[in-house]
C-alpha positions as a Python dict, from the first residue, in 0.01 Angstrom:
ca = {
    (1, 'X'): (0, 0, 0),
    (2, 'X'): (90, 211, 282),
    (3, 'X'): (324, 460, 270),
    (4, 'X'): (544, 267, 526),
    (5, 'X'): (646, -34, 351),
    (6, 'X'): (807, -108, -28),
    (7, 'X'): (670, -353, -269),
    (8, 'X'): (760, -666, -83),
    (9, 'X'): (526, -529, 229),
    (10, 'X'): (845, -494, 457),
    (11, 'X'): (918, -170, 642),
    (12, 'X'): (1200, 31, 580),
    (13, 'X'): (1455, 111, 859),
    (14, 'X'): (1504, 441, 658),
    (15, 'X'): (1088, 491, 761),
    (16, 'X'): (1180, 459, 1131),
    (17, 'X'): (1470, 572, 1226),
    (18, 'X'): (1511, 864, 928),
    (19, 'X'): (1677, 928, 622),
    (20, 'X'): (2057, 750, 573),
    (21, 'X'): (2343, 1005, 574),
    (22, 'X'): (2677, 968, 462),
    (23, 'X'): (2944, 849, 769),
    (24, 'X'): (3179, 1121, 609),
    (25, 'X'): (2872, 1396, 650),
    (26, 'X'): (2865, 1290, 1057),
    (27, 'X'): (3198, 1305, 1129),
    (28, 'X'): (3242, 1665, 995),
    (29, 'X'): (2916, 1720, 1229),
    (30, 'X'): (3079, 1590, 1543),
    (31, 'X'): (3399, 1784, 1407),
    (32, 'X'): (3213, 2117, 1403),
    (33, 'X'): (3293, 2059, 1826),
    (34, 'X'): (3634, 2101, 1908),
    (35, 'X'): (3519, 1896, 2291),
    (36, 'X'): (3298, 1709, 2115),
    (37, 'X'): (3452, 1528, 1888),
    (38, 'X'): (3737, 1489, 2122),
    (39, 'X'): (3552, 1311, 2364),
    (40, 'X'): (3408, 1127, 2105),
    (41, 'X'): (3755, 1021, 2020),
    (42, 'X'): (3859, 864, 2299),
    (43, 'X'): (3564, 636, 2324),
    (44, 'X'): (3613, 233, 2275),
    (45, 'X'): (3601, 173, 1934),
    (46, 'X'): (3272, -43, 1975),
    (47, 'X'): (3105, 235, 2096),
    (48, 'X'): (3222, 520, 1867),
    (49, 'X'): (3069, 257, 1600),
    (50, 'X'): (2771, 244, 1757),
    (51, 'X'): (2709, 626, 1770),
    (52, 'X'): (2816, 639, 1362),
    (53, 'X'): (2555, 403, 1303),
    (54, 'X'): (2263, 583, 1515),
    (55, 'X'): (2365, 885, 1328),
    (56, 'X'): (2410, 763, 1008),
    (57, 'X'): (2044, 626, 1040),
    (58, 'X'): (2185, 277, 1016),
    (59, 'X'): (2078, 120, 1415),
    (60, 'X'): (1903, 220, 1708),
    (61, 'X'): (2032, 345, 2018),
    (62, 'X'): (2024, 187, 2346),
    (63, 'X'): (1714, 279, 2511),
    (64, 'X'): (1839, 112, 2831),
    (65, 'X'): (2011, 428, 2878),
    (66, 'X'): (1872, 660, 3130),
    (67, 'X'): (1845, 964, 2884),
    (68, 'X'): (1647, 804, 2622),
    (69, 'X'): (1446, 592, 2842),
    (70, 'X'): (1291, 864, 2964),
    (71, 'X'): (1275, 1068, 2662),
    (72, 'X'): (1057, 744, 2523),
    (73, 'X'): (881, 701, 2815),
    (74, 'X'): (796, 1035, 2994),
    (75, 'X'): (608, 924, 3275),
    (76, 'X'): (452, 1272, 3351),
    (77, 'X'): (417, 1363, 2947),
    (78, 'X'): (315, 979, 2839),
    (79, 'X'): (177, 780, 3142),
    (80, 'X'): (20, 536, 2926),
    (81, 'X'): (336, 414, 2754),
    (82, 'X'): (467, 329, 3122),
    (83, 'X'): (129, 213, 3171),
    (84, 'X'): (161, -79, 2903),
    (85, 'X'): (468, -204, 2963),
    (86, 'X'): (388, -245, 3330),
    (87, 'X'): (39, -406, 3292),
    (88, 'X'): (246, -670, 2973),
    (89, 'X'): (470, -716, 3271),
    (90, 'X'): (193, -818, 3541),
    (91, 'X'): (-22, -924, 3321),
    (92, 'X'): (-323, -707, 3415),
    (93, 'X'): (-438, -355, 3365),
    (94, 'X'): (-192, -63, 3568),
    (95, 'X'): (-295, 269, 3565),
    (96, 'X'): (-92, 544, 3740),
    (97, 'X'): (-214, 799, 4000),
    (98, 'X'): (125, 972, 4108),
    (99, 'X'): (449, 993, 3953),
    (100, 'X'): (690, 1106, 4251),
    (101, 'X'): (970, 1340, 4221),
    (102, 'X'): (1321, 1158, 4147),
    (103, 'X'): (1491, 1338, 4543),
    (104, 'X'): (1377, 1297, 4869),
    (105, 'X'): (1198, 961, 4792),
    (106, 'X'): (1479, 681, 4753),
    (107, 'X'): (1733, 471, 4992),
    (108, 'X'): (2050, 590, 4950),
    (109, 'X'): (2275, 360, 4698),
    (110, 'X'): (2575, 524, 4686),
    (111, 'X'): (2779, 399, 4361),
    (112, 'X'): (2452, 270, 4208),
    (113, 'X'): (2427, 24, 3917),
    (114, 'X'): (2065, 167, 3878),
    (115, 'X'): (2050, 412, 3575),
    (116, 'X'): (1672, 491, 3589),
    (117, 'X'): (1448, 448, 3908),
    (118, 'X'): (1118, 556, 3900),
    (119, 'X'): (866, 561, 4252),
    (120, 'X'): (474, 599, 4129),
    (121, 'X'): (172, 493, 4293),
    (122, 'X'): (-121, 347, 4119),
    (123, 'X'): (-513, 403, 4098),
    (124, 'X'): (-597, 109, 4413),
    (125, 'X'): (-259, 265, 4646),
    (126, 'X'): (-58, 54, 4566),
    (127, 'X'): (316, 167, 4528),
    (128, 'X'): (588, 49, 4276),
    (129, 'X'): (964, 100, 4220),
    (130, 'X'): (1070, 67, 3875),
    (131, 'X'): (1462, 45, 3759),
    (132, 'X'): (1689, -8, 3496),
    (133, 'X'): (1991, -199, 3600),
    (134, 'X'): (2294, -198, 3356),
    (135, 'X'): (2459, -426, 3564),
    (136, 'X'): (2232, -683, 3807),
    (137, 'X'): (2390, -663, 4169),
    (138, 'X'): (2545, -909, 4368),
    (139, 'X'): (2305, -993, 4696),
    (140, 'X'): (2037, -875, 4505),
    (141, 'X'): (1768, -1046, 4696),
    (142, 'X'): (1917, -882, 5020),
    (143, 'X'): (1903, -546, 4850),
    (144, 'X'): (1539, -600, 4708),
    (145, 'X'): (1420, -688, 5068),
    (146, 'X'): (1516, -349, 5145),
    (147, 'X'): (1380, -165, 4901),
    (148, 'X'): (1041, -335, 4950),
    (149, 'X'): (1013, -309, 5292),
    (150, 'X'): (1120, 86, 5277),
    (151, 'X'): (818, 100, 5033),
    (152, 'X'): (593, -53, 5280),
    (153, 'X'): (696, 137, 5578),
    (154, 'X'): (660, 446, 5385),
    (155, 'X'): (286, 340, 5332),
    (156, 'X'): (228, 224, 5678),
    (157, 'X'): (352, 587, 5792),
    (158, 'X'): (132, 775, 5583),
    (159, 'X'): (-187, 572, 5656),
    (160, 'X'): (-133, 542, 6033),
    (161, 'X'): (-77, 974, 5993),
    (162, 'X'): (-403, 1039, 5784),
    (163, 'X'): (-611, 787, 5951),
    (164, 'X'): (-458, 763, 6302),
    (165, 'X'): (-677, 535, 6572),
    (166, 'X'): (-929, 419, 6239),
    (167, 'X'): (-670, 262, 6075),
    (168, 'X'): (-628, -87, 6070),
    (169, 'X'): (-344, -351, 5854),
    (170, 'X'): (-610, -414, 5583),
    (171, 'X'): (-550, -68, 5461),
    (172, 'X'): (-267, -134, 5358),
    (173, 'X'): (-201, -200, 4994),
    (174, 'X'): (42, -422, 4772),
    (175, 'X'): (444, -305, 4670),
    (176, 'X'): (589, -385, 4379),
    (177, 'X'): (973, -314, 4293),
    (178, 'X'): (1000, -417, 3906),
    (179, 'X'): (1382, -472, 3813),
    (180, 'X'): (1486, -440, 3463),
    (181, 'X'): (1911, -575, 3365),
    (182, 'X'): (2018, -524, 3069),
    (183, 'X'): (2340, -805, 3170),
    (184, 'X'): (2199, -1032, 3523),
    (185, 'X'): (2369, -1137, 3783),
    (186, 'X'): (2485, -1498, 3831),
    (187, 'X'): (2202, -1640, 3976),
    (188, 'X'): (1942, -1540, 3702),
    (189, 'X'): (2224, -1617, 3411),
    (190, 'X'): (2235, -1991, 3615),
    (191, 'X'): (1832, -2000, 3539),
    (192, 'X'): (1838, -1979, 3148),
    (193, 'X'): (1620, -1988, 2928),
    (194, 'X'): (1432, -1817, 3214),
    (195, 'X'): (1367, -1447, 3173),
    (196, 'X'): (1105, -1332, 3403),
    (197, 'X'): (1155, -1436, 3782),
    (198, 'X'): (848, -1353, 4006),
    (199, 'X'): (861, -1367, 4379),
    (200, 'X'): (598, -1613, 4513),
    (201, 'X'): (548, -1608, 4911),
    (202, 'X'): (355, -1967, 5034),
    (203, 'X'): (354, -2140, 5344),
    (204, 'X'): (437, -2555, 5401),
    (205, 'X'): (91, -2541, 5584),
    (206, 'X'): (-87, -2453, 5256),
    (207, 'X'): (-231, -2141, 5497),
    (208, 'X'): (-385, -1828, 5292),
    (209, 'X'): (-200, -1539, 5460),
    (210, 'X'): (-189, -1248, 5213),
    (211, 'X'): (196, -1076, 5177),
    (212, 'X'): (245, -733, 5066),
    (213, 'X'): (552, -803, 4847),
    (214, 'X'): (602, -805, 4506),
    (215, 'X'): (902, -885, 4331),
    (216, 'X'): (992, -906, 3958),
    (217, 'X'): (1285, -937, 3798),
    (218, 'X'): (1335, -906, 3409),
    (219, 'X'): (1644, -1067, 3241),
    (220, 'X'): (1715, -847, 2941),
    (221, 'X'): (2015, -1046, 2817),
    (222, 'X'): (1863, -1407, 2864),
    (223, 'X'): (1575, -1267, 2663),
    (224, 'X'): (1798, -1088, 2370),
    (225, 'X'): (1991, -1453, 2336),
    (226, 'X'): (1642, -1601, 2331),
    (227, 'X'): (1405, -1389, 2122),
    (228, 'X'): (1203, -1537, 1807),
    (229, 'X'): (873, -1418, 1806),
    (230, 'X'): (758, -1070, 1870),
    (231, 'X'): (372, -1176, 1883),
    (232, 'X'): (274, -1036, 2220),
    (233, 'X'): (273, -730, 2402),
    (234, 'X'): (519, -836, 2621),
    (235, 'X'): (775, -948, 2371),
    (236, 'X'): (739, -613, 2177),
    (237, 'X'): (822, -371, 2486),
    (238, 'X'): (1090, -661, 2573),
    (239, 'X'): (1257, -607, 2208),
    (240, 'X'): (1204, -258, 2216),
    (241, 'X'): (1462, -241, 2557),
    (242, 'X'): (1720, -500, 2489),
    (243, 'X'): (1758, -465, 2129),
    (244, 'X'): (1913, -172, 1889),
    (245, 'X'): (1954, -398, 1572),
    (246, 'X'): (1820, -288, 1277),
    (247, 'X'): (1579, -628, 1181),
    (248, 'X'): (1390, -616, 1561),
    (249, 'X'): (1309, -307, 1499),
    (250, 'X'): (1115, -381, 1173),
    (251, 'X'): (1047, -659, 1308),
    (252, 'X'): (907, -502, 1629),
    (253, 'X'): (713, -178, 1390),
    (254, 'X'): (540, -455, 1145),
    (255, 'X'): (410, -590, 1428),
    (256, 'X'): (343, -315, 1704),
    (257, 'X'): (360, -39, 1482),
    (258, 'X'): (254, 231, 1808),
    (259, 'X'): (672, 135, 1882),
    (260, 'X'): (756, 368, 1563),
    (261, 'X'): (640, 698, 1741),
    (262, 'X'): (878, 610, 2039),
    (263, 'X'): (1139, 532, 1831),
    (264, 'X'): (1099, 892, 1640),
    (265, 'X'): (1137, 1070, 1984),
    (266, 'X'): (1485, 972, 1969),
    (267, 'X'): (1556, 1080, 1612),
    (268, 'X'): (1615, 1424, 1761),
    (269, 'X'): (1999, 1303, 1942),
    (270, 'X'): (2080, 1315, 1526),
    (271, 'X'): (2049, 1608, 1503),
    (272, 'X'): (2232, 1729, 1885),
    (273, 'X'): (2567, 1544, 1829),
    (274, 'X'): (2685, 1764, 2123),
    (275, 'X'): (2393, 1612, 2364),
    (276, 'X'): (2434, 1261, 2214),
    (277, 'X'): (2849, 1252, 2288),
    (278, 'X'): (2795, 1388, 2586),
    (279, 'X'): (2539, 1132, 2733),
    (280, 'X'): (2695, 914, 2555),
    (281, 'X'): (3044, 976, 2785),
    (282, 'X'): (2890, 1002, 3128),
    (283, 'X'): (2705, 658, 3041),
    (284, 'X'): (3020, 513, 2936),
    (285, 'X'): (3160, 584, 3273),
    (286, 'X'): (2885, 444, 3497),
    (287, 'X'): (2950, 150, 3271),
    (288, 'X'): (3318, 173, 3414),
    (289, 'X'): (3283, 236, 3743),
    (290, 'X'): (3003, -30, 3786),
    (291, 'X'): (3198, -282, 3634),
    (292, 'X'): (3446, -234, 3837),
    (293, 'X'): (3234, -210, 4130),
    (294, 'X'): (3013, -521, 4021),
    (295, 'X'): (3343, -735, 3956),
    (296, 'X'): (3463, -666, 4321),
    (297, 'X'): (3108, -773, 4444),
    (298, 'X'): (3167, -1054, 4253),
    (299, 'X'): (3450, -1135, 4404),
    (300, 'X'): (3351, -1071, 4768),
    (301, 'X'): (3105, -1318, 4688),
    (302, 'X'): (3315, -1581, 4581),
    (303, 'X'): (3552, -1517, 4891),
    (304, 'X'): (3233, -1556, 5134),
    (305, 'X'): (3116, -1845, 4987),
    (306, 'X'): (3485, -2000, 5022),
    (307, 'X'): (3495, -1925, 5354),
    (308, 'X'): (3177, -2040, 5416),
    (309, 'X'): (3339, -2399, 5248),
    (310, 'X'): (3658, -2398, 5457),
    (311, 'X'): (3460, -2315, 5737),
    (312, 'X'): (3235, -2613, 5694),
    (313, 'X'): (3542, -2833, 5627),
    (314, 'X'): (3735, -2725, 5966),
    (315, 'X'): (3449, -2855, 6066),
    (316, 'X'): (3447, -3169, 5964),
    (317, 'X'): (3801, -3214, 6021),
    (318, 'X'): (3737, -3110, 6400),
    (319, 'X'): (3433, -3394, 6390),
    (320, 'X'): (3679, -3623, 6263),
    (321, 'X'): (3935, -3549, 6475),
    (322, 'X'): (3689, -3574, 6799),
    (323, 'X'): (3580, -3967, 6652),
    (324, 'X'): (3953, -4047, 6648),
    (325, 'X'): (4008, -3946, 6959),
    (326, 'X'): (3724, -4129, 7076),
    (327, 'X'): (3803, -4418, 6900),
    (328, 'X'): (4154, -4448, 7070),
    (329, 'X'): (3982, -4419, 7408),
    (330, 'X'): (3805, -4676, 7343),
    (331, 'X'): (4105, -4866, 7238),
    (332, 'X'): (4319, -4833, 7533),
    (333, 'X'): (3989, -4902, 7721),
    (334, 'X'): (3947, -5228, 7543),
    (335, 'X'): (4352, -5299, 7543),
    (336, 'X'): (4350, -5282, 7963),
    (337, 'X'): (4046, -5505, 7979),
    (338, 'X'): (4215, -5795, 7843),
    (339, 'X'): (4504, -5736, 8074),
}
């Protein structure tokens, strides 16, 4: 019997996540910090329940969140673990040539709901933007668009500099932008039981013309609501992101058991109660401030779209109005002829 599982051939939480400690013995650890525990204080109750449990050995953590996201997955220290949940993603083998450095390389999004972005280029040239989205945006085909064609002109620039007069549009190579929410917007909640939305570019004609974009969007939530089975690879890394509950993680271990080692780089924010309260704040307020920011988006949505309504109604009113009118004409017109 291996070392990892009791009697019944189940997995321990304790085996993952560490030993259980007492909820007294944490909170005199997060009271050893005068600011620490403070801030820990004035935390929603939800969350400061949420941290007890993570420390108490009880739950996961969020891995959504930028600071253990890329404590798990490292791109420059662990390439392959980025490596396999992309290619469970596509669906075929990714291997990464470049990671790029976070500044200098993005469009500017002031006020972002993005809380990890990452720009790498792969074996073939191709280039891909991959982000974590607490919060999906409003207009987020609009915004996608962007991002993709920023990608592609970025490419175009650098092949038309190295190869100058030799270079020629089938050099060019594919761009992907892979989106990640942990709560979608309302078009993707309106798709249900739908998780993974891939762009797909055809023509009426049926004509072959090759497009360079690639767009993928990844429902977290609609996934979490839907889960059952973690058989495949895909379902494992999409467990592993949108799910801190004690029974997906054994669940997730028993059957992927390479997830325990990521889940054991975390086990370290224990031990740093200072570190864990105080990522644990500034993630709390991007969740505030994009809220806030998301539900006004919502809302100039919902104002545009009603304007777009009362416009089409004015209209039809002006439509009717014009058939009236030329209804009376006609009238009168038939009125004097019988005079």
């Amino acid at each position: 019997m291996s070392s990892n599982q009791n009697r019944s051939g189940m997995i321990e939480i304790s085996e993952i996540l560490g030993k259980e400690i007492a909820r007294e013995e944490v909170i005199t650890r997060l009271q050893d910090d005068y600011d620490t525990y403070r801030t820990f204080q004035a935390f929603p109750k939800e969350e400061q329940e949420k941290l007890l449990a993570f420390m108490q050995g009880q739950r996961g953590l969020p891995i959504t969140y930028d600071t253990f996201f890329h404590k798990v997955m490292a791109p420059q220290e662990h390439p392959e673990r980025l490596e396999s949940l992309l290619s469970a993603l596509l669906g075929q083998e990714v291997h990464i040539a470049k990671v790029f450095p976070k500044e200098g390389v993005r469009m500017l999004d002031a006020g972002s709901f993005v809380i990890m972005d990452i720009l790498l280029s792969l074996e073939d040239g191709s280039l891909m933007n991959v982000e974590m989205q607490k919060i999906g945006y409003a207009f987020s085909g609009e915004r996608s668009c962007c991002y993709v064609s920023d990608m592609t002109m970025r490419q175009y620039n650098q092949l038309k500099s190295e190869r100058g007069k030799h270079f020629q549009y089938r050099d060019m190579k594919p761009v992907f932008l892979i989106v990640l929410m942990e709560n979608s917007s309302r078009e993707f909640r309106e798709v249900a039981p739908y998780y993974l939305h891939r762009m797909e570019v055809s023509y009426d004609s049926k004509a072959k013309v090759n497009s360079l974009f690639n767009i993928m969007y990844i429902s977290l939530d609609t996934f979490r609501e839907l889960s059952q089975n973690i058989i495949t690879k895909l379902e494992a890394w999409l467990t592993f992101l949108s799910s801190d509950e004690p029974d997906d993680i054994v669940r997730l271990v028993m059957n992927h058991p390479e997830f325990a080692e990521y889940y054991q780089d975390i086990l370290e924010f224990r031990r740093s109660p200072k570190e864990l309260v105080g990522m644990f704040s500034e993630a709390l307020r991007m969740m505030d401030r994009n809220t806030e920011r998301y539900m006004v988006n919502e809302l100039q949505k919902d104002v545009e779209n009603l304007k777009s309504t009362v416009a089409e109604q004015a209209d039809t009113i002006f439509e009717q109005a014009d058939e009236i009118a030329r209804l009376r004409a006609e009238l009168e017109k038939y009125k004097k002829s019988k005079v």
